[in-house]
N, C-alpha and C positions, 0 to 999 in steps of 0.2 A: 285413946287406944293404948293400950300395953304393947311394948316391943314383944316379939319373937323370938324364941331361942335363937342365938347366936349359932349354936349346933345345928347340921344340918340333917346327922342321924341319930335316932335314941341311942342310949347305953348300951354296948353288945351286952354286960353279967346279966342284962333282963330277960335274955332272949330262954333262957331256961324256965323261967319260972314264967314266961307268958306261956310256954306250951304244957307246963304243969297247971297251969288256972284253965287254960282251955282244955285241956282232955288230957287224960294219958297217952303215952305212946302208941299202943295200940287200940286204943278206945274208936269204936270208927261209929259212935251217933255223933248226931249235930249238934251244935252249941246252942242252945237254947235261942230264939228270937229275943231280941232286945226290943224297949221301946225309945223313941229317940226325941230328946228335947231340945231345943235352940230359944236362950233366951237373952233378944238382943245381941244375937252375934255378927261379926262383922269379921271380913279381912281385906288386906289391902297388902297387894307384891310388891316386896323389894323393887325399888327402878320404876315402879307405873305410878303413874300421878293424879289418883283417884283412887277410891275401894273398888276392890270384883264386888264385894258383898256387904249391903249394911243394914243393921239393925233390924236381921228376921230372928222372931221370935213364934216357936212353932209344939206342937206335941202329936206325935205319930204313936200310938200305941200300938204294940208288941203284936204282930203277926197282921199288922196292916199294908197295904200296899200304897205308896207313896209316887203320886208323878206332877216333875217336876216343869214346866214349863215357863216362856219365855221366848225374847228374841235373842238373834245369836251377840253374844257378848255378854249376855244379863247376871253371869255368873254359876250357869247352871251347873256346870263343870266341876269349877271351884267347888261349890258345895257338896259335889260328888267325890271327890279327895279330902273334905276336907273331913266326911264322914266315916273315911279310912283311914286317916291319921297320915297323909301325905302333905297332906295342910293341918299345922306347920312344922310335922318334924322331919321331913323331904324336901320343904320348899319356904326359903325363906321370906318373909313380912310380918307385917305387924296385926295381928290377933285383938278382935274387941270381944264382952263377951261370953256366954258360956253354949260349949256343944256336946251334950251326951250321947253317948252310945251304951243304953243299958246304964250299968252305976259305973260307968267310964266316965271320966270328963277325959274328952279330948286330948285338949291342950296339956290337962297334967299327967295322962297316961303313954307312957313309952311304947312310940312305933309296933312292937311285936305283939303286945297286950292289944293293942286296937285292930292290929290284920287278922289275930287269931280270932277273934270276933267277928269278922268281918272282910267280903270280895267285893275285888270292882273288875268290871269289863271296861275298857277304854276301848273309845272311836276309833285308834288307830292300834291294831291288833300289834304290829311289828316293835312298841312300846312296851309289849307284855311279855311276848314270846322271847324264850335265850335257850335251848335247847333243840340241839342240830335233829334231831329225832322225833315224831308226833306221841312215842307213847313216852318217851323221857322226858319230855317236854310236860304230860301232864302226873307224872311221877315225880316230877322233882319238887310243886311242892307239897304233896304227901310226906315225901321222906327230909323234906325241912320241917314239918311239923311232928316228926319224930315215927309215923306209922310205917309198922311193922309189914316187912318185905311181902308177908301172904295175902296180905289186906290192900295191898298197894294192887298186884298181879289180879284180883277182884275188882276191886273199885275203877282201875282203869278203865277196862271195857263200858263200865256202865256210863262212867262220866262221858266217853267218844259216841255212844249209841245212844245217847241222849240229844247230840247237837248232830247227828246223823253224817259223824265218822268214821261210823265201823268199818275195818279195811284198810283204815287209812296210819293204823300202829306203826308200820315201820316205811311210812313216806318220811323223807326231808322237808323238814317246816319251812327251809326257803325256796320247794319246790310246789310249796301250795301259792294256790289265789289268794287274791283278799279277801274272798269270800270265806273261801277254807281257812281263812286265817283268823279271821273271826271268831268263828264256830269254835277252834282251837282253845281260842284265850276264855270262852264262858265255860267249854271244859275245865277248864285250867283251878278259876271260879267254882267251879259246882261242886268238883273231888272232894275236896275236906268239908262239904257241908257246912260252910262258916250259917252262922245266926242272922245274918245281915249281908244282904245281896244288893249292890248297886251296882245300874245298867245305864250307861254313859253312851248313850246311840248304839244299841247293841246292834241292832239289824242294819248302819247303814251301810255296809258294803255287802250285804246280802241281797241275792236274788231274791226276786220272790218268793217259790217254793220256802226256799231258806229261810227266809222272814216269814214268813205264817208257820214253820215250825217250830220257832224261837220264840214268837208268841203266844202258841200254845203251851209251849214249856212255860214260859214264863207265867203263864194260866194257871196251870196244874198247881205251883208252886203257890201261885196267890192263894188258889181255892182250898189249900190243904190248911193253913195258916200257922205253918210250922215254923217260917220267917217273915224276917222284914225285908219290905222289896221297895227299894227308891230307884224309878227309872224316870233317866230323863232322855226323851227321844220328839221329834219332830212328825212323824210318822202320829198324828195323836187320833186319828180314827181307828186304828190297830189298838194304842195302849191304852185312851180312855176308856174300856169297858173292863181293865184290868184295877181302875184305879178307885181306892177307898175315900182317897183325899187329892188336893190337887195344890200345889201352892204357886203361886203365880209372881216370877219375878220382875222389873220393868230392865229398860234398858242400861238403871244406874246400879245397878243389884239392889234396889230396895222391895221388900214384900207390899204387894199391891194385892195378895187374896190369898187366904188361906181357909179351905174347909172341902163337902161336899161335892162331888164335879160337879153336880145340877146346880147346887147355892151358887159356884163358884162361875159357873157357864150364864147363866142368868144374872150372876150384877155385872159381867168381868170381859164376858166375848166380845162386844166391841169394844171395850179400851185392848185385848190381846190383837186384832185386827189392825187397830191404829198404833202397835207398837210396832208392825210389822210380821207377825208371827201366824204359823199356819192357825187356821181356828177350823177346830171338826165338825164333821157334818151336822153332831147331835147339837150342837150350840148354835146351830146355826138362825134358828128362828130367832136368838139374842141378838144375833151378831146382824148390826145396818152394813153393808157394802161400803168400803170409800169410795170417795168422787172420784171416778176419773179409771177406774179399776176394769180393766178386761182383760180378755184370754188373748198373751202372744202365742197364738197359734201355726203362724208360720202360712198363711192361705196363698204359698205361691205355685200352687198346680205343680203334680206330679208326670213323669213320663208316660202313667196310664191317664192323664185327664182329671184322675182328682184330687180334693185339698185333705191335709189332715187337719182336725182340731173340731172346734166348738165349743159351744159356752157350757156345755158338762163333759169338757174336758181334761179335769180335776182329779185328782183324788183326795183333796182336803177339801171345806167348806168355802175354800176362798180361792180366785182364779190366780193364774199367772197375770200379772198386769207386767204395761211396760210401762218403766217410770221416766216421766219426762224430763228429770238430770240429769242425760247421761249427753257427754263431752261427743261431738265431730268426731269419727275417725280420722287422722292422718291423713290425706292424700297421696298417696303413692301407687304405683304399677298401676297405670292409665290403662296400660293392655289388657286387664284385668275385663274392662265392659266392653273389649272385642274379643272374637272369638273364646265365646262362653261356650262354644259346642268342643273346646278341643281342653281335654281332659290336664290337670297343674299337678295330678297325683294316679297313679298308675302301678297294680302291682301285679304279676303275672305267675299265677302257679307256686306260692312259697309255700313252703316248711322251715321249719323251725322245731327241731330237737334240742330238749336238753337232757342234760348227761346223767347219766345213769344215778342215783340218791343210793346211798351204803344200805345193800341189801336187798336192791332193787334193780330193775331194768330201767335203760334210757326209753323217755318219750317222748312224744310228739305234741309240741303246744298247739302248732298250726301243719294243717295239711291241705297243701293242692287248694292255696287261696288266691282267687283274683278278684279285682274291683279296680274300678275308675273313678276318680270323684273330679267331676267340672269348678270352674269357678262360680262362684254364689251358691254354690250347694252344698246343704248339711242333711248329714246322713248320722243319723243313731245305731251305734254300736252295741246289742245288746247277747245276749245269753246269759246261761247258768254258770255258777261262779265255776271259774277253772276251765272255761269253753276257751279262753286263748284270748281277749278281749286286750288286755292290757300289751300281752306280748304282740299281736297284732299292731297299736298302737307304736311301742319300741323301733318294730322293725320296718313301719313307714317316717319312722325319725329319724335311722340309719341310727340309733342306738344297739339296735341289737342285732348283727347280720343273720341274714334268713341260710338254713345250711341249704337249700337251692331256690331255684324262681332269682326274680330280681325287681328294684322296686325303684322305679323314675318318681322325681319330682321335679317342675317345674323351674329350673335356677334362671343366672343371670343369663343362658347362652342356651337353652333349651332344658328338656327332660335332663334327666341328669340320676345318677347314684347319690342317696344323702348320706350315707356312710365315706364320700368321696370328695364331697364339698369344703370347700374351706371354712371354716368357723363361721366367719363376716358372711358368706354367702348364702351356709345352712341358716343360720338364723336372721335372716330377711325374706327365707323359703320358709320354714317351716317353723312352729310356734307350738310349744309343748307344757300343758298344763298337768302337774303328777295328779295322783291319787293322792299322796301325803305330800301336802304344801312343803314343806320343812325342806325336803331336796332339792326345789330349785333357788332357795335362798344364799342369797349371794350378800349382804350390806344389814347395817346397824340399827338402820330407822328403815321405818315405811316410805318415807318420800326418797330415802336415798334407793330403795329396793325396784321402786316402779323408776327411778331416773334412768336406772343401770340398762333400762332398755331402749331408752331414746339414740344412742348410734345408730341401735340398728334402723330406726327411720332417721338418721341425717341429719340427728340434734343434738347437742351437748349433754354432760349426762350433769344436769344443773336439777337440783332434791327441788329448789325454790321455782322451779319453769312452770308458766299454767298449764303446761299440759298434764302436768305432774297434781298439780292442786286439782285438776277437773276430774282426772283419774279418780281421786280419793273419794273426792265428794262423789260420783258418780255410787260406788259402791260402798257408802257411809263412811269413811275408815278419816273423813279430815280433821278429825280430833285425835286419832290415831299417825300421824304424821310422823311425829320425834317418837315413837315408840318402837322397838326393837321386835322385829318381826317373832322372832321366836318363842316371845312371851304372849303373844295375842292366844286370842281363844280359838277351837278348830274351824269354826264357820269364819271368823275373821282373817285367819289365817288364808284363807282357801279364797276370798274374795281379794288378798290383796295379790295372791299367785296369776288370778286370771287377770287382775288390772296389769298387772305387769308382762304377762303375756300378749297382752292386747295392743298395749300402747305403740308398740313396735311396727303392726301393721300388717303380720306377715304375708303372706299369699295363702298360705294353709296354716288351718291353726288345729291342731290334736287336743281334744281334750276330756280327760281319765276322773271319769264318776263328776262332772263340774259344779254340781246340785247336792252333792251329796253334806249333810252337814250344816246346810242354809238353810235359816229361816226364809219366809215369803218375800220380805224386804230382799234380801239379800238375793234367791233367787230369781224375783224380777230384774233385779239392777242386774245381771249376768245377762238372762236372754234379749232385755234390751240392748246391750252394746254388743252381742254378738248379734242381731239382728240389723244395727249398725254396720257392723263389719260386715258379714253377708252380703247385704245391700250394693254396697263399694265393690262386690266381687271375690271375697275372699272366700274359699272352700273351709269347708268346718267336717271334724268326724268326733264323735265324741261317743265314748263309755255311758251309757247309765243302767239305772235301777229305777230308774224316775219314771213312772206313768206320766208325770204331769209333762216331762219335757218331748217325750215320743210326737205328739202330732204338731210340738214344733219344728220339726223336721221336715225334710223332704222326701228321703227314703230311707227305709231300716233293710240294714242287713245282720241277719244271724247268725249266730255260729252255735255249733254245737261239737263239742269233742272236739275243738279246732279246722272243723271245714264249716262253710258255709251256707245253710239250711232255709235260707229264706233270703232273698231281694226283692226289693218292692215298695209300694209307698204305705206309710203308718195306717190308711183308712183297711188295704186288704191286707198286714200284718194282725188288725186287731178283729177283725174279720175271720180269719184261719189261718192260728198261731199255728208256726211248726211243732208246737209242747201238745202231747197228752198226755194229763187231763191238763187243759188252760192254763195257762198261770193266772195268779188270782188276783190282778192287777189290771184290770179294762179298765178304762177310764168311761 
């Protein structure tokens, strides 16, 4: 392999002449669709001790639609950066290899030359976004690529009313959801009409609504074949019907299938099953079940008498299994399997305002919320993106104070305020997994990241302890060990936030989208050790988008506009959704 530029950014004198190759200043058609070849490409990151990616050798032609799958880690990411020129002249390692974009070679074309060709959506929108304003935000980069002020005040509107923003021009972008944040960043994407569009989990912090309208966008676009479209998303009963070609990565980044989705479903679906990876419904007659594979369904009776779940309780071709690596819980709070009828988390009547966005009025995230969650009981947290889900979460973590109502958790000396707790205290009460992994990282390697939380159960914080090596293995990551959290991939990332949230043992554990981003592998190993934990007594609330994970639950509560629209157990939520028309998401 050839080193990497030592540079981390292209030459700014190009940054002219990449937007006179791409269009005039005010020119506002699109850049032509490229078509894209890889032959025997490879990369491997500074500081990781292996390739993301080796030795794919591929050809997508010009106004195809390209999806990319695998398990999580397989590189699929990587290859989406690296299609925009952020791998390598953003990120440094070492390049094997050649990758075009159109009569671009990658590797020798400067940064500006390959964006002006070329948008990516990233998984974690707040990556994208840097303007305080929703319609500046997708203004600014029109007017980096030079389009003239009348063409900007046009084009905006259309790019927000595409991902179904309108309205939303002069909100504060750090007053949106993640949901709304999302939609943001494919605006962002869509403006300048680049030639080449790659979609990096577009829809996973979208509702559903959300997600089938971002589908069909992404539809419209395939079926016109005005561009080239590489998405790599988990979600593949949604995108396989979008897709010309399909290429198939394993878990080392090496190419295991390139062509056809039917060629590719037929020789390929179960080795993607046995790499861990969702496999869609249409493959399914390829794809043999692993041994040992069923639905955690969660069959622990509801308040009204029923279970949620069953064996077509899926939305992919493959069930949730529970996998049998997953390490003992800790032992701790004995009191946990007495008195299960008296409530460890308690919120009564909040609201939650935030302050008014420039230009704007203040509003209300949460209104007039209450709920109880007992020990051993997990409750799914769901609505439409911007319904208060996350802030709700915040302000039973005492991160965020509610402007009234008040909200007990169970501490060392009864109910208590967690805004009120002392550090050592709140966190052996309450256990908090984000949305983006990245902010609860604390330490250098993986095993030192999952140590940091053995205090809180009564353990040294030793990177080398087995509870620490049972962690890893538990949710793949033991090859991952010496590797520096921030470099791992999003679904790696997100599996080693909940091992490390877990380890600890808390009494309640919060947790924000926990599925989102994970492969099947990866998702089992999540709801088996919180099934684990459950089990021991610990109460769970958690975010999703996840059909699959809803009738692992015990009961859903909804929100809508931030009050609470539905309680009850998953069998009479999917029964009669508070949404009309349905969300399009039954299992």
């Amino acid at each position: 392999m050839a080193p990497a530029e030592e540079t981390l950014t292209a030459p700014g004198e190009e940054a002219g002449k990449a937007l006179e190759d791409a269009r005039g200043p005010a020119d506002r058609s699109p850049v032509l669709a490229p078509d894209l070849v890889a032959e025997d490409f490879g990369w491997q990151y500074r500081g990781r001790l292996s390739p993301a990616l080796e030795g794919l050798t591929f050809r997508v032609p010009a106004g195809s639609t390209l999806l990319v799958i695998g398990p999580s880690g397989s590189g699929k990411s990587t290859l989406a950066r690296a299609l925009v020129g952020l791998v390598p002249h953003e990120i440094a390692g070492t390049w094997s290899g050649t990758l075009r974009v159109g009569d671009l070679d990658v590797a020798a074309t400067p940064m500006q030359r390959v964006s002006a060709r070329a948008g990516i959506v990233f998984q974690e929108p707040e990556s994208q976004l840097v303007m305080p304003r929703v319609e500046d935000e997708v203004a600014f980069g029109l007017e980096n690529r030079g389009w003239a002020r009348d063409d900007m005040r046009a084009r905006v509107p259309d790019a927000l009313a595409a991902v179904g923003l309108s309205g939303f021009e002069r909100r504060a972008t750090a007053a949106l959801s993640g949901g709304e944040q999302q939609r943001l960043a494919i605006a962002d994407v869509l403006a300048p009409m680049p030639g080449l569009l790659v979609f990096d989990e577009p829809t996973a912090n979208l509702d559903p609504p959300g997600m089938q309208h971002v589908f069909e966008r992404i539809g419209e676009m395939a079926a016109s074949r005005t561009r080239t479209l590489v998405i790599v998303e988990h979600r593949l009963d949604a995108a396989l019907p979008l897709a010309d070609l399909v290429l198939l990565i394993d878990d080392a980044g090496r190419q295991m299938a390139f062509g056809p989705p039917d060629e590719v479903g037929r020789a390929h679906a179960a080795l993607l099953g046995r790499l861990g990876s969702w496999v869609p419904r249409a493959w399914a007659p390829w794809a043999a079940p692993s041994a040992g594979q069923h639905v955690a369904d969660g069959r622990r009776g509801d308040a009204d008498g029923t279970v949620g779940g069953g064996e077509d309780a899926t939305a992919e071709g493959m069930p949730l299994a529970t996998s049998p690596a997953v390490p003992d819980a800790p032992p701790r709070l004995a009191g946990r399997q007495r008195g299960r009828d008296r409530a460890v988390l308690r919120a009564e009547a909040i609201t939650v305002r935030y302050p008014a966005s420039p230009g704007g009025m203040a509003r209300a995230a949460l209104a007039d919320v209450s709920l109880a969650v007992r020990p051993g009981e997990r409750v799914a947290l769901i609505g439409p993106n911007g319904s208060g889900k996350s802030t709700l979460l915040f302000a039973l973590a005492g991160v965020r104070r509610p402007s009234s109502g008040t909200v007990r958790v169970a501490g060392p000396s009864g109910l208590a305020d967690p805004a009120r707790l002392p550090a050592r205290d709140l966190a052996r009460t309450v256990g908090v997994v984000f949305q983006n992994p990245e902010l609860g990282f604390v330490a250098s390697t993986c095993a030192a990241e999952v140590a940091a939380s053995l205090p809180v159960a009564g353990h040294p914080a030793d990177p080398s302890a087995p509870e620490v090596e049972a962690a890893l293995r538990a949710f793949g990551l033991e090859r991952l060990a010496g590797e520096n959290p921030f470099r791992l991939s999003e679904g790696e990332q997100r599996r080693l936030s909940i091992a490390a949230a877990s380890i600890g043992d808390p009494a309640v554990l919060l947790l924000d989208e926990p599925t989102f981003g994970l492969d099947r592998r990866g998702a089992d190993a999540v709801v088996a050790l919180l099934d684990r934990l459950r089990d021991r007594g610990q109460a769970q609330m958690m975010t999703t988008h996840d059909p699959r994970l809803v009738p692992a639950c015990d009961r859903v509560l909804a929100l809508d506009a931030g009050r609470v629209v539905f309680q009850g157990s998953p069998n009479a939520f999917f029964a009669d959704p508070p949404w009309r028309p349905a969300w399009p998401w039954q299992p």
